[in-house]
C-alpha positions as CSV (number, residue, x, y, z in Angstrom):
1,X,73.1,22.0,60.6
2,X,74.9,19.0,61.6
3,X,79.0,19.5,62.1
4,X,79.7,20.7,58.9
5,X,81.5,23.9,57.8
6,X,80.2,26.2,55.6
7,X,83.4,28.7,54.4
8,X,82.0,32.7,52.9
9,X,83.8,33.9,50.5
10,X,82.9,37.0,49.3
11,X,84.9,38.1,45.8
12,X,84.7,41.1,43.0
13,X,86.7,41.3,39.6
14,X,88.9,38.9,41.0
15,X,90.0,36.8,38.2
16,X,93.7,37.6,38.6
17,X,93.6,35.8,41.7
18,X,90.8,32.7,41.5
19,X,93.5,30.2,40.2
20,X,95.1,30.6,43.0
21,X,92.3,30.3,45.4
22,X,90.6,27.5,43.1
23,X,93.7,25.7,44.2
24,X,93.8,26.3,47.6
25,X,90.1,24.7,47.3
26,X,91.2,21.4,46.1
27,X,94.3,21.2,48.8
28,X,91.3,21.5,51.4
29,X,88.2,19.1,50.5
30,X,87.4,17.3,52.6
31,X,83.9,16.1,53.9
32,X,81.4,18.4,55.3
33,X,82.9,21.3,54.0
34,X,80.9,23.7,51.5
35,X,82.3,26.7,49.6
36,X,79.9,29.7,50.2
37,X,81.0,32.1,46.9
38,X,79.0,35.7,46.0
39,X,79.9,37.0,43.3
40,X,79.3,40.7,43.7
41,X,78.5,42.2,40.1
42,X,81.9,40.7,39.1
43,X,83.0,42.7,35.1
44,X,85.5,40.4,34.6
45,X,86.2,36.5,33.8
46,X,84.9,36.0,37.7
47,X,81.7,34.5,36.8
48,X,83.1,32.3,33.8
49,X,85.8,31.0,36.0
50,X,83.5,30.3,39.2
51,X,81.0,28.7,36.8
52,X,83.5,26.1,35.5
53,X,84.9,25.5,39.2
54,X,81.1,24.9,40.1
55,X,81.3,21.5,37.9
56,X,83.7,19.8,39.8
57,X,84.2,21.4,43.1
58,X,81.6,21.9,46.1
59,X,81.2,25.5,45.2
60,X,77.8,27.0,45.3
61,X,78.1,30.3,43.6
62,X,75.8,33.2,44.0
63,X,75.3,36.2,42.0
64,X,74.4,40.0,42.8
65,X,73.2,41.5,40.0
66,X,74.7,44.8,41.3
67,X,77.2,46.0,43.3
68,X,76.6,45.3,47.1
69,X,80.0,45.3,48.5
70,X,81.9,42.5,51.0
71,X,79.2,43.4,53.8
72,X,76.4,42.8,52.0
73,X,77.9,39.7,50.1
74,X,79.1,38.1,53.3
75,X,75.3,38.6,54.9
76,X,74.1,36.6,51.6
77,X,76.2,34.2,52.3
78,X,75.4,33.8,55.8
79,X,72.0,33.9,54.7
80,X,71.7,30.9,52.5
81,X,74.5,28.7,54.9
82,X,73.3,26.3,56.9
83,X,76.4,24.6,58.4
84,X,77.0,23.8,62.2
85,X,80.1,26.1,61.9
86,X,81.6,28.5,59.7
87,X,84.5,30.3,58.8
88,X,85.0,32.9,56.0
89,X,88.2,33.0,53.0
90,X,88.9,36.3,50.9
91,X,89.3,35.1,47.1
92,X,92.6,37.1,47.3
93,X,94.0,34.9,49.8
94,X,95.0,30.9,49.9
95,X,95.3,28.6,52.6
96,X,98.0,25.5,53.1
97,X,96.9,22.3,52.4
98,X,94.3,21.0,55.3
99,X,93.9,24.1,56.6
100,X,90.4,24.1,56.8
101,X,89.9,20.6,58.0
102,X,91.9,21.6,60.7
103,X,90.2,24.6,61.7
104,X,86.8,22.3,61.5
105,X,88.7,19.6,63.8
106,X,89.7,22.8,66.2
107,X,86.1,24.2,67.0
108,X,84.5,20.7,66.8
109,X,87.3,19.6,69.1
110,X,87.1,22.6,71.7
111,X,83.5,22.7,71.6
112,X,84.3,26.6,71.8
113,X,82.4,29.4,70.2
114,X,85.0,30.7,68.3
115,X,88.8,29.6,67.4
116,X,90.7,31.8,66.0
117,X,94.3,31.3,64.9
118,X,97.6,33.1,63.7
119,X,98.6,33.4,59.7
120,X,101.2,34.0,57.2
121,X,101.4,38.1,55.6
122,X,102.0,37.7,52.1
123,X,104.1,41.0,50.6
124,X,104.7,40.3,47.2
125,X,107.2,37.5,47.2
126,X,107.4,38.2,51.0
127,X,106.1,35.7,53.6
128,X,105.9,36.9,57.7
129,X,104.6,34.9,60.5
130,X,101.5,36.8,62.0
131,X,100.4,35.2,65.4
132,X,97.4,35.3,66.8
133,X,97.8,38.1,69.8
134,X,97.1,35.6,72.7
135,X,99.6,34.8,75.3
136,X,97.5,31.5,77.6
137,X,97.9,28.2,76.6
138,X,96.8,27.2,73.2
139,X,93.8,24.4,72.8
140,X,92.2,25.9,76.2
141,X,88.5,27.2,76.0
142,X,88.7,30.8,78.0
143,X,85.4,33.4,78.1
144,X,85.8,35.4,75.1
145,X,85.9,38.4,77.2
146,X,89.6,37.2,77.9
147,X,90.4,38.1,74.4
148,X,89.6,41.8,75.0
149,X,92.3,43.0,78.0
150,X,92.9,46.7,78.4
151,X,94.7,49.7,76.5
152,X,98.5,48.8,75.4
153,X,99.7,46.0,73.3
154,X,97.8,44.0,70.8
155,X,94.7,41.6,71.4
156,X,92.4,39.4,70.3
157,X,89.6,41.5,70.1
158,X,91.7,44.1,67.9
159,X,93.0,41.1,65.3
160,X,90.1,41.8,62.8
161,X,90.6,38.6,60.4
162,X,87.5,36.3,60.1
163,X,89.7,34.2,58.2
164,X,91.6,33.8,61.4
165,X,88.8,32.3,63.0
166,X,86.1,29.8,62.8
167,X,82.4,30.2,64.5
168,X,80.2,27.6,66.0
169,X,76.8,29.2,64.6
170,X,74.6,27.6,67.4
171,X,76.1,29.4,69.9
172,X,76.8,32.6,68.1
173,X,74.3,32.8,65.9
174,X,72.3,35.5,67.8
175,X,75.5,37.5,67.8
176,X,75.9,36.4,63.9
177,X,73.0,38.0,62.4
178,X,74.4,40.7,59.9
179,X,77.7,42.9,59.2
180,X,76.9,46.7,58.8
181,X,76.2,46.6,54.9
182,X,76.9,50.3,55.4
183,X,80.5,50.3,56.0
184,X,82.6,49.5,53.1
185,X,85.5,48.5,54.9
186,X,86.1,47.6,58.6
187,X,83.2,45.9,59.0
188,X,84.2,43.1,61.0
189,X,85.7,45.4,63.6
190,X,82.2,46.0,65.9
191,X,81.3,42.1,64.6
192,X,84.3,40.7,66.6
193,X,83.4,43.4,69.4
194,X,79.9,42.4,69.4
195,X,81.1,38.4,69.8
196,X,84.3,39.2,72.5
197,X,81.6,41.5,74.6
198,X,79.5,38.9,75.5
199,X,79.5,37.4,78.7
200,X,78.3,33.6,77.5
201,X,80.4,32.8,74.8
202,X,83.6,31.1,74.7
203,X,87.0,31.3,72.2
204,X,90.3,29.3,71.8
205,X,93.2,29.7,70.0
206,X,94.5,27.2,68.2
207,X,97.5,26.2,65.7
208,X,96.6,25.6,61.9
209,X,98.7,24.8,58.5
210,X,98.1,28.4,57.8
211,X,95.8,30.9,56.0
212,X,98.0,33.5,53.6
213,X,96.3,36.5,53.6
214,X,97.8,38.5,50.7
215,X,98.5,42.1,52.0
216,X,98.5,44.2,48.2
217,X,100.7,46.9,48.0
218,X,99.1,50.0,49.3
219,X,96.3,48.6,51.2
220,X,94.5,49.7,54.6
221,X,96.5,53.0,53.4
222,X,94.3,56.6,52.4
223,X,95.8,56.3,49.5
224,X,93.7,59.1,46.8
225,X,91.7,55.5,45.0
226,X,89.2,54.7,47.4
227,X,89.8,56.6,49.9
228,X,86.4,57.7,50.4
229,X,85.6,54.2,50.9
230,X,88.4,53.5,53.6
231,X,87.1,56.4,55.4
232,X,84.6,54.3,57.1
233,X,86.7,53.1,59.9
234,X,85.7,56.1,62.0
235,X,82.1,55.1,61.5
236,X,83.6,51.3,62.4
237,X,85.1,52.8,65.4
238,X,81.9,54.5,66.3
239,X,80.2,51.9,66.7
240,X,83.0,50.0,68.5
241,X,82.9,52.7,71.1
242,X,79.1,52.7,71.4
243,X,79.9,48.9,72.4
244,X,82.3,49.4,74.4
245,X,80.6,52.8,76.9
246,X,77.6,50.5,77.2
247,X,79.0,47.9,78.2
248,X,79.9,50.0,81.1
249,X,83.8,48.2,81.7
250,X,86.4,50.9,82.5
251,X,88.8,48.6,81.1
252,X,87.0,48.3,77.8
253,X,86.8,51.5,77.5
254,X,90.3,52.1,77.8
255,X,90.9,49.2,75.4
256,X,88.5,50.7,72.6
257,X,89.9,53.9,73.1
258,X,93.7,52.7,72.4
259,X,92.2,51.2,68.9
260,X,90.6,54.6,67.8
261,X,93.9,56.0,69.1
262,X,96.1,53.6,66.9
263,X,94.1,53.6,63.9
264,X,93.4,57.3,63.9
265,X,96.7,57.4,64.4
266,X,98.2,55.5,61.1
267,X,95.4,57.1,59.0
268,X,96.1,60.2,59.9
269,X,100.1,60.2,59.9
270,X,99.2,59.9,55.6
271,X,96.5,61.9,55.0
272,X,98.8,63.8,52.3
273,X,98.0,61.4,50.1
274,X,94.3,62.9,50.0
275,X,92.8,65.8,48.3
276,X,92.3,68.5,50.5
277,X,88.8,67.9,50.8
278,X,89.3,64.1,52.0
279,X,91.9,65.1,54.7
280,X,89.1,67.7,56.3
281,X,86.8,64.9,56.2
282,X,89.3,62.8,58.1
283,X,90.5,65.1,60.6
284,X,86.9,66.6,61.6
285,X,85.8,62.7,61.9
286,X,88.8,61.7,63.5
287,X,88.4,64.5,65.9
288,X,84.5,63.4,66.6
289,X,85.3,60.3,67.1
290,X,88.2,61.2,69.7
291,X,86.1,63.5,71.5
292,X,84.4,60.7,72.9
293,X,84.8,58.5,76.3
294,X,86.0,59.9,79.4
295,X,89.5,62.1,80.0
296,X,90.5,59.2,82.1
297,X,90.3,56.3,79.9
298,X,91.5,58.3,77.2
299,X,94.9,59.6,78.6
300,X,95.8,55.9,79.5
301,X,94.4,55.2,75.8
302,X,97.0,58.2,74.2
303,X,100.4,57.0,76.3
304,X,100.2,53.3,74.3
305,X,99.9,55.2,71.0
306,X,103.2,56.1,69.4
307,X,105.2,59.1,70.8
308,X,105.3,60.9,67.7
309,X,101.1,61.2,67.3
310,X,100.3,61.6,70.8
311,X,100.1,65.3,70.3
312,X,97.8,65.3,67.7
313,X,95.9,62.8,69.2
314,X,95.5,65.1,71.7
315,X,94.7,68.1,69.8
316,X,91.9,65.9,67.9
317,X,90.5,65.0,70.9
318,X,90.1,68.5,72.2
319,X,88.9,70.0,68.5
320,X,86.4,67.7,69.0
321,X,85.1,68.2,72.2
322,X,85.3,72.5,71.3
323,X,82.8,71.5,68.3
324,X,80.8,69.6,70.2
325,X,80.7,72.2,73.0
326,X,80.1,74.6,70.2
């Protein structure tokens, strides 16, 4: 496990973009670093293109024979890697040139946990500076619980991008074991909760060339394709907040209550996109998930969401606790 880095990548039917990643390979070899790729049940030119990659780059490809999804893939991954550190890429995505030496140098270099670090939003032929949501010095180790705060504004513990971050697998390893292979999406939410949570571990953020994380038109929106899949950020959230009441922390409370507020919140505000039947689903599990915590923590959670959805934040929250009462 020397101080290597092992980078997951985790890709399906995602020909269109591999020349684009393949590239972003090349502009970051360097030694010690290994690319981790699953192929999950790829239809399309994936495996062809991976295969050929394989010959000349430090690729080590595996295969699903079926359909697992990014949770699954990423835990094969994990699985197999046997790096000091490691960090994860999405196949959509590309990163500047020495962007992953850098982020090797940065946790090697801190000796922290976890470094996480700020990227570029890619909107079509749009590019947007996305910082990290930090405000201490950069290049200082802090106790990860730092990064979680309390309700209002954004922080680290809500910036849910593993490809913002790199992991020191000896110390987090215990914390590192699996993602939720039962939630399609958002699974990295309760991973990152898990990791900021625990009172031993450490995190710095740090500066970096820059990972572009392309944002597809559409995407972390209900739109009527996949919705039923994106619908698992309540069971995401669920989790989060079983974190967070055990951990016993008024103030984390608060602060996991403001995410379920503000993602509830932006899912909600376009649930006519859905079928009738999807936008029940979402309200009654919107409403569950609401009902929870204590009136408290949840009244300073509702004032930071926006002031147009406060009132049906509210009205969620108490159709929940009625059918739970019920």
């Amino acid at each position: 496990m020397a101080g290597r880095l092992d980078v997951v990548v985790a890709v399906h039917d995602g020909a269109r973009h591999l020349p684009t990643f393949l590239a972003s390979v090349r502009r970051n070899l360097a030694p010690g670093i290994r690319f981790l790729v699953v192929d999950d049940a790829s239809s399309d030119e994936t495996p062809r293109l991976l295969a050929d990659a394989a010959r000349a780059l430090p690729l080590e490809v595996l295969t699903n024979p079926e359909n697992r999804g990014v949770a699954a893939s990423r835990n094969r991954a994990l699985d197999v890697a046997d790096a000091r550190y490691v960090t994860f890429v999405d196949a959509d995505d590309w990163c500047a040139p020495g962007h992953l030496p850098a982020m090797l140098d940065a946790v090697r270099r801190t000796e922290a946990a976890m470094v996480r670090t700020d990227h570029v939003r890619v909107d079509g032929l749009r590019r947007s500076a996305e910082p990290a949501p930090w405000d201490g010095p950069r290049d200082v180790v802090f106790a990860a619980r730092e990064g979680i705060g309390d309700a209002g504004g954004r922080a680290l513990v809500d910036y849910p991008y593993l490809w913002a971050a790199a992991f020191d697998r000896e110390l987090v390893e215990p914390r590192l074991l699996r993602f939720h292979e039962d939630l399609r999406t958002a699974a990295d939410r309760p991973w990152f909760w898990r990791l900021h949570l625990a009172d031993d571990l450490t995190c710095a953020v740090v500066d970096s060339p820059g990972y572009f994380y392309r944002r597809s038109a559409g995407s972390g929106s209900l739109t009527q394709a996949g919705a039923d899949r994106l619908l698992d950020f309540l069971l995401a959230y669920d989790r989060v907040l079983d974190l967070a009441l055990a951990d016993g922390d008024p103030a984390v409370e608060r602060r996991a209550l403001y995410g379920a507020c503000r993602i509830v919140d932006f899912h909600v505000s376009k649930r006519h996109r859905l079928s009738r039947a999807l936008q029940r689903r979402l309200l009654a599990g919107a409403a569950a998930l609401l009902a929870r915590g204590g009136d408290d923590a949840f009244e300073v959670a509702v004032a930071g969401a926006p002031a147009g959805g406060r009132r049906l934040l509210r009205g969620l929250r108490a159709a929940g606790r009625a059918a739970g009462a019920a």
